[in-house]
C-alpha positions, 0 to 999 in steps of 0.5 A: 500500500502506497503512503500518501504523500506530504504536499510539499508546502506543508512540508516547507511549512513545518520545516520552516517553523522548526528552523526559525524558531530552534524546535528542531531540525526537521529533515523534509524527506523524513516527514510522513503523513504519519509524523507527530507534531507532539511526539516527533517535532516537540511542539506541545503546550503553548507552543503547539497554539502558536504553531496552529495560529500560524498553521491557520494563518499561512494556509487560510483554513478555518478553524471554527470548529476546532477543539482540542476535546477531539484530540487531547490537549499535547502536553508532553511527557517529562518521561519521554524528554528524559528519555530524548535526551539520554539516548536520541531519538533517531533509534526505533526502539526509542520511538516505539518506547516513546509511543506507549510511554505518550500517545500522540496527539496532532499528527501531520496528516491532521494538517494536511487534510485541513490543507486539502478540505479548507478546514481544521476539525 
């Protein structure tokens, strides 16, 4: 089965995000539809509605219907930045731990369909 694609402006954006305000070195390639804005990017709390209110804006989507009920607030995991820290995160058993230590909360895919329907639900 086929992955779908990232469209490439999201990926530009997101990359572009990270870069500008020192998140985290995103490499473009390596962003799936898969990919946690929480869990794999380290954007969470406050961060996470900046990172929205600029996602909305640069894309034009409406967001009046979004609420965090649907997905759970991203809050993070002192556990998990612990763990970032000591061992990395580019090693599968380091992101299959992470994963059942915090469940992901906004994945990419979440914005490309807002991109692709005009909306943020």
């Amino acid at each position: 089965m086929q992955m779908e694609e990232v469209l490439p402006e999201l990926k530009e954006f997101i990359t572009g995000y990270c870069d500008r305000y020192r998140i985290a070195k995103v490499d473009p390639d390596a962003l799936t539809v898969d990919t946690s804005i929480d869990l794999d990017l380290d954007i969470f709390d406050i961060e996470m509605d900046l990172f929205l209110a600029e996602f909305i804006d640069t894309f034009r989507v409406d967001n009046s219907r979004f609420t965090w009920y649907k997905y759970g607030y991203p809050k993070g995991s002192v556990t998990v930045e612990m763990m970032k820290s000591v061992f990395g995160y580019r090693y599968t058993w380091v992101k299959k731990l992470a994963n059942k230590l915090y469940t992901p909360k906004f994945r990419v895919s979440n914005l490309q369909q807002a991109v692709k329907s005009g909306r943020l639900e």
